[in-house]
C-alpha positions as CSV (number, residue, x, y, z in Angstrom):
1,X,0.0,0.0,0.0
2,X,1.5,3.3,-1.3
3,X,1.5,6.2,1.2
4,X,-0.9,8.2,-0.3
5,X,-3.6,5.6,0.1
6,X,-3.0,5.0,3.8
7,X,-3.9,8.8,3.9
8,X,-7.0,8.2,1.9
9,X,-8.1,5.1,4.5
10,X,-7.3,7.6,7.6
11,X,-9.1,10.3,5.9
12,X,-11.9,8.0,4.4
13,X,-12.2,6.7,8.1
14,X,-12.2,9.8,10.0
15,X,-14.5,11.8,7.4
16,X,-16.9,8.8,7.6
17,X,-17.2,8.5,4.1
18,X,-18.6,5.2,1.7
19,X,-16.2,5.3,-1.4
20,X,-18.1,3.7,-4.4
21,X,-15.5,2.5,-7.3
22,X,-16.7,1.9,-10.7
23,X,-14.8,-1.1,-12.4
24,X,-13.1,1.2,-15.2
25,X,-11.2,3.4,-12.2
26,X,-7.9,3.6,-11.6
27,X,-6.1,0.8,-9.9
28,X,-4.7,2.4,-7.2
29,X,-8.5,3.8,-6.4
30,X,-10.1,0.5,-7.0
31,X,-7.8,-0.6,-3.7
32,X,-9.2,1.2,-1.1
33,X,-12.8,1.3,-2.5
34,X,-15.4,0.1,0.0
35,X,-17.1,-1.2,-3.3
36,X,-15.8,-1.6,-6.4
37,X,-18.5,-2.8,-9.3
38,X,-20.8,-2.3,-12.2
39,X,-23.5,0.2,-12.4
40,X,-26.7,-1.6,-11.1
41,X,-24.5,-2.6,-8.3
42,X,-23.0,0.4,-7.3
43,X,-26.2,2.2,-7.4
44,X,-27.6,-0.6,-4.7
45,X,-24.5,0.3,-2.7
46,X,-25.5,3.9,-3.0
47,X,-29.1,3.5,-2.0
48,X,-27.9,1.9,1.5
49,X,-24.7,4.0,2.0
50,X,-25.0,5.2,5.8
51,X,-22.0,6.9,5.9
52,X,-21.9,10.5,6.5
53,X,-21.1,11.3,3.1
54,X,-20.5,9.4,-0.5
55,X,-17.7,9.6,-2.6
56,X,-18.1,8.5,-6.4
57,X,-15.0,7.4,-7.8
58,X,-16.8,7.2,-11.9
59,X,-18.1,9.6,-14.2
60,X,-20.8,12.5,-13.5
61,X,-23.9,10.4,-14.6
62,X,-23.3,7.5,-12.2
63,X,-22.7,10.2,-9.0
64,X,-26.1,11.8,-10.2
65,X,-27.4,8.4,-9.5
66,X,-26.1,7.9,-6.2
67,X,-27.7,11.4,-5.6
68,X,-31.0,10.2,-6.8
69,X,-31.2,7.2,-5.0
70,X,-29.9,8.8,-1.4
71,X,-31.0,12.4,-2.0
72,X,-29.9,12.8,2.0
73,X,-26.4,12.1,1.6
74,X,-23.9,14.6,0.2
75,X,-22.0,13.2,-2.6
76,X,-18.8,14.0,-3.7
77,X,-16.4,13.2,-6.8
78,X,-12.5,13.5,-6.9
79,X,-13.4,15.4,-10.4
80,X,-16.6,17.4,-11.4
81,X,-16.1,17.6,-14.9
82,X,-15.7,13.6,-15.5
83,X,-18.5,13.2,-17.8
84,X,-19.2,10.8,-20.5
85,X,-19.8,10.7,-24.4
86,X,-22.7,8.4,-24.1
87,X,-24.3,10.4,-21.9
88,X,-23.4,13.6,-23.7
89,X,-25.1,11.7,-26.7
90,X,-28.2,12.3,-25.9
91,X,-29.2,16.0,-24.3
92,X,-32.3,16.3,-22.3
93,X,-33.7,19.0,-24.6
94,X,-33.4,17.2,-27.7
95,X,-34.6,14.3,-26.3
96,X,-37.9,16.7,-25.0
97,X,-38.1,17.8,-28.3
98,X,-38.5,14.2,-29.6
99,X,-40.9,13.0,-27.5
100,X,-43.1,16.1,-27.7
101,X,-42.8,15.3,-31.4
102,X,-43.6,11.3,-30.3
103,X,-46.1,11.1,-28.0
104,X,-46.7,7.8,-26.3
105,X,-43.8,6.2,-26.5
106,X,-42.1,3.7,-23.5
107,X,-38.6,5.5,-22.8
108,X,-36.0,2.8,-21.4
109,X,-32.9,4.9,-20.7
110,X,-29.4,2.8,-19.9
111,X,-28.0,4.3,-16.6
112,X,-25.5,6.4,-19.3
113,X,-27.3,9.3,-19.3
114,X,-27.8,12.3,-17.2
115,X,-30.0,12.6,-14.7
116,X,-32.1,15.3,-16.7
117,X,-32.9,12.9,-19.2
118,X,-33.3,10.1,-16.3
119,X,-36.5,12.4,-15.2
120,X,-37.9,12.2,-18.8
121,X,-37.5,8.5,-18.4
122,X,-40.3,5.3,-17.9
123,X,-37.6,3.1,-16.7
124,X,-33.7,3.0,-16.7
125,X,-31.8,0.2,-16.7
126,X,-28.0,-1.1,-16.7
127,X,-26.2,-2.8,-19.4
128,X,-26.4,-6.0,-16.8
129,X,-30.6,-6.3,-16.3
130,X,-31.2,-4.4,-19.6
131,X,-32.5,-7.8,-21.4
132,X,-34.7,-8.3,-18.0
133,X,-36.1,-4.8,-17.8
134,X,-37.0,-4.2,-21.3
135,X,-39.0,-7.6,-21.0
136,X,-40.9,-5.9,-18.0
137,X,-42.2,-3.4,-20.4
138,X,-45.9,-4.3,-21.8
139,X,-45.9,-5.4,-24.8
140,X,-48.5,-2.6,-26.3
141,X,-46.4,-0.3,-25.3
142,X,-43.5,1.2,-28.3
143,X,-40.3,1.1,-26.9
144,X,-37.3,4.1,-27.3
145,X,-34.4,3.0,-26.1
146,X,-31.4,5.4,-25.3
147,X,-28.9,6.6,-25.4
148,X,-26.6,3.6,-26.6
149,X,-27.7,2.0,-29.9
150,X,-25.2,-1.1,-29.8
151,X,-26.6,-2.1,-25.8
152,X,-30.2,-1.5,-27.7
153,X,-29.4,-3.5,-30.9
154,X,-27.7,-6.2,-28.8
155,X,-31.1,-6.4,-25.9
156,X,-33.3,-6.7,-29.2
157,X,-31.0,-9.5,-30.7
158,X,-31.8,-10.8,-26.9
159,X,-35.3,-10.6,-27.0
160,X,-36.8,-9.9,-30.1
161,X,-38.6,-6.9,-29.4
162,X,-38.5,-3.8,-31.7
163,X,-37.5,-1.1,-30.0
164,X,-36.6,2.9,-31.4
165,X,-32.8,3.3,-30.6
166,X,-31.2,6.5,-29.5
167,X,-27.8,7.0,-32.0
168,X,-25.2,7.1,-29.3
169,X,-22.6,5.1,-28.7
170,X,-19.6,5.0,-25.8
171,X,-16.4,6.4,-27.9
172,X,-14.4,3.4,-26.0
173,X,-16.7,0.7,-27.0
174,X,-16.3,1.9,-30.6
175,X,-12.6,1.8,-31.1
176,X,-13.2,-1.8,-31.0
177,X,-12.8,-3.3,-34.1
178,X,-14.0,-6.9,-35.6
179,X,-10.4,-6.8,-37.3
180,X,-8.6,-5.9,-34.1
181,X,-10.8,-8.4,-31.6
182,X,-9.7,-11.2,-35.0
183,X,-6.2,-10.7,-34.4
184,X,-6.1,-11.1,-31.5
185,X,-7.9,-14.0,-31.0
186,X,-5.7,-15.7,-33.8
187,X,-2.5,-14.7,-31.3
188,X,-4.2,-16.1,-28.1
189,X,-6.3,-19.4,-29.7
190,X,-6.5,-20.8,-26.2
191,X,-8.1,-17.6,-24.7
192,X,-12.0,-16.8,-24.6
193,X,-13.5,-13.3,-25.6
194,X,-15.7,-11.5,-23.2
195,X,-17.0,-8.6,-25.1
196,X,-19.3,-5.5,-23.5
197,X,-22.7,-5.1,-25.1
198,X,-22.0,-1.5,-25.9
199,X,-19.4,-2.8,-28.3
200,X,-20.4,-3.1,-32.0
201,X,-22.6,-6.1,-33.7
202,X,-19.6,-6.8,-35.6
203,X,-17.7,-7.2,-32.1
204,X,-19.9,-9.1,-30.3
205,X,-20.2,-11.9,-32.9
206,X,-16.9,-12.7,-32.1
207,X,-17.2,-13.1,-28.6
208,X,-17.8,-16.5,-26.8
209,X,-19.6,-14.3,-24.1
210,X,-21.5,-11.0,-24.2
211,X,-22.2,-8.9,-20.5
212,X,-21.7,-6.5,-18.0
213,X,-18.8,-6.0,-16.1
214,X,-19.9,-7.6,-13.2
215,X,-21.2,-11.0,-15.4
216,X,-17.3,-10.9,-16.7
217,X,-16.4,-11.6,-12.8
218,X,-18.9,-14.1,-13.1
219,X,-18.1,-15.8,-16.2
220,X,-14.4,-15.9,-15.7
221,X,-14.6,-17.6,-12.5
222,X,-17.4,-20.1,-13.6
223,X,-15.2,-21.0,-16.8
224,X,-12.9,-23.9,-17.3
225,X,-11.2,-21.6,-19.7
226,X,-7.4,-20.1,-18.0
227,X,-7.0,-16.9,-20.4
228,X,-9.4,-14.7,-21.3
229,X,-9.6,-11.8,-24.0
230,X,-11.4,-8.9,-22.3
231,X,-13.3,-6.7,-24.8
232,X,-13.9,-3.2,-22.7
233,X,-12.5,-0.4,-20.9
234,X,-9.0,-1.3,-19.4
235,X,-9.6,-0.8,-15.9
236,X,-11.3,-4.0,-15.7
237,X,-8.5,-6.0,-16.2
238,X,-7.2,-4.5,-12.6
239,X,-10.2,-6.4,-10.8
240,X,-10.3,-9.5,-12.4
241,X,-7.1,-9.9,-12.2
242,X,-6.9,-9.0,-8.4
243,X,-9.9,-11.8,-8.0
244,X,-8.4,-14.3,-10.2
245,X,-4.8,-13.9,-10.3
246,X,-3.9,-17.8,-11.4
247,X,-5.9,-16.6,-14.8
248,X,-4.8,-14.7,-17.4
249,X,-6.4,-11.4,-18.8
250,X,-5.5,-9.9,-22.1
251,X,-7.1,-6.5,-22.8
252,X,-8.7,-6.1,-26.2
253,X,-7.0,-3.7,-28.1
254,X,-8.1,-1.1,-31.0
255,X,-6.9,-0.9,-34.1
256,X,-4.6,2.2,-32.8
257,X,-3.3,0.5,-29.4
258,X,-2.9,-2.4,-26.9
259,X,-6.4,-1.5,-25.0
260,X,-9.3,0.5,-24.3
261,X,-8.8,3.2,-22.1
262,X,-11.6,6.2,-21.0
263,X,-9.9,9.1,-20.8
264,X,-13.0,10.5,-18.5
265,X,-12.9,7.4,-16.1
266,X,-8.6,8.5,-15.6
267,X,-9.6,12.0,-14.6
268,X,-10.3,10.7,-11.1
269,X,-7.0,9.9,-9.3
270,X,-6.1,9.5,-6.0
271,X,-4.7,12.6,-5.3
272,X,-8.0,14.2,-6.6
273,X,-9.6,11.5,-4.2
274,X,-7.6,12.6,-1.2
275,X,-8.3,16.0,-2.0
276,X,-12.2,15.5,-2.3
277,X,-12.1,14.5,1.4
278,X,-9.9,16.4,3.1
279,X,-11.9,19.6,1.4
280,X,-15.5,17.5,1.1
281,X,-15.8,18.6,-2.0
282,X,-16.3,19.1,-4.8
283,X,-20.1,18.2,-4.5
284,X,-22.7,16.9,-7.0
285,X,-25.7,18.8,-6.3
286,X,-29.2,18.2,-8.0
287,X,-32.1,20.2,-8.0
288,X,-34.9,18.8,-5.8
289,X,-37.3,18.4,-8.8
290,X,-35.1,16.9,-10.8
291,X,-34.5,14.6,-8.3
292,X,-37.9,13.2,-7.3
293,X,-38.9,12.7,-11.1
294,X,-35.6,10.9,-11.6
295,X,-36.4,8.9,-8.9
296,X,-39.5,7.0,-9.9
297,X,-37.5,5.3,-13.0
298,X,-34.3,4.3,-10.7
299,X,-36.3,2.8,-8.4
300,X,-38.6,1.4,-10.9
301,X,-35.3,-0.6,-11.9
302,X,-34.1,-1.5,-8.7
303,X,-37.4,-3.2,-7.7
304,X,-37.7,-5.0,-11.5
305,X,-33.9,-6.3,-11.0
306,X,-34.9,-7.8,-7.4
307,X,-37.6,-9.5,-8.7
């Protein structure tokens, strides 16, 4: 353990603070996390959170969501302006206009989006219970699924229900190539591919499994399989191989380099961490409106994904 995290566990301790990791952080963050996990998951561990105060070690959408769901709580990121292109993809007035233009239409929104357009929203839902939420929806009902077209073309390959997809995409997920994901199977034979479902169709088809972050956990420990080819954002790669360190992970490269790497998830570092709660902030702060109507949805997807 490096010096500076021993001063984040004194200050962590002392501040009485829950730190909530997202897989894709940075590996010396991921360490010291009191959860480190996916998106449905981290927003149960943010619901609960009885500490005096949250820190979100992710982008801006996902400590919106801890907001949402424990509106009591002050919550804090190491960096304010971590955002995301998939949420950026879809802009709550444009998606206002649309439905104004649209009327009646079933809006499942993936947990990638801001919480402005999570208050516009029917349902959200993550890419690991997508398949079981859009099922939830009647089937009278037209479906407009956003903001990530691949997660949307993938959960109606899963389905078979027609749904309206959102053209947005994660910028990661789409440096991943079919030629790229090819070549490196052909190097590593032996290994399987484990492939996110924002990747592309193309992608996918070469994969031997297709989930969430938290399914890869799942799938590489349930597999007889010793190396496996992991097809999204780098950071993974630092958790499985903590869990699993008599397997071997390979990181999916692009066409341009050796892996996949957010350059939003790397604005958070520790020092920005230790920072955040010496200082308490910065802090995410919501309006109460938006709030309560993004509430409804979240929950709406917590209860479905118990059940």
């Amino acid at each position: 353990m490096s010096p500076l995290q021993k001063k984040f566990l004194d200050l962590k301790k002392e501040k009485k603070a829950v730190v909530l990791a997202h897989n894709y952080q940075p590996k010396e963050i991921q360490e010291v996390a009191d959860y480190v996990g996916d998106s449905l998951g981290l927003s149960y561990e943010a619901q609960k959170a009885d500490g005096d105060c949250i820190l979100f070690c992710g982008v801006h959408f996902m400590a919106e969501t801890a907001k949402i769901v424990n509106p009591g709580k002050k919550v804090l990121m190491p960096d304010l302006e971590a955002g995301c292109s998939l949420a950026d993809s879809c802009p709550a007035d444009k998606l206002r206009a649309y439905l104004e233009e649209n009327p009646g239409l079933y809006v499942v929104s993936y947990v990638n989006c801001t919480a402005a357009v999570k208050a516009q929203s029917d349902v959200i839902c993550t890419s690991g219970n997508a398949e079981k939420i859009v099922g939830r929806v009647p089937e009278d009902r037209e479906i407009l699924f956003l903001p990530d077209r691949n997660l949307g073309d993938w959960v109606i390959q899963k389905t078979g229900r027609k749904m309206r997809l959102w053209d947005g995409d994660c910028y990661v997920h789409m440096e991943f190539t079919a030629s790229s994901i090819d070549k490196i199977r052909r190097e590593h034979p032996e290994a399987r591919v484990v492939a996110h479902p924002e990747c592309t169709r193309a992608v996918r088809a070469l994969a031997d499994e297709v989930c969430s972050t938290e399914k890869m956990v799942g799938y590489c420990k349930n597999s007889t399989a010793r190396a496996f080819i992991v097809v999204t954002e780098e950071g993974m790669l630092h958790r499985l191989r903590r869990e699993m360190p008599d397997r071997q992970f390979i990181a999916g490269p692009t066409d341009r380099c050796a892996c996949g790497e957010c350059r939003y998830m790397k604005m958070n570092t520790l020092a920005k961490a230790v920072e955040a709660l010496e200082s308490l902030s910065p802090e995410l702060v919501l309006s109460r409106e938006v709030i309560e109507r993004a509430r409804a949805p979240i929950e709406r997807m917590l209860d479905w994904s118990r059940n």
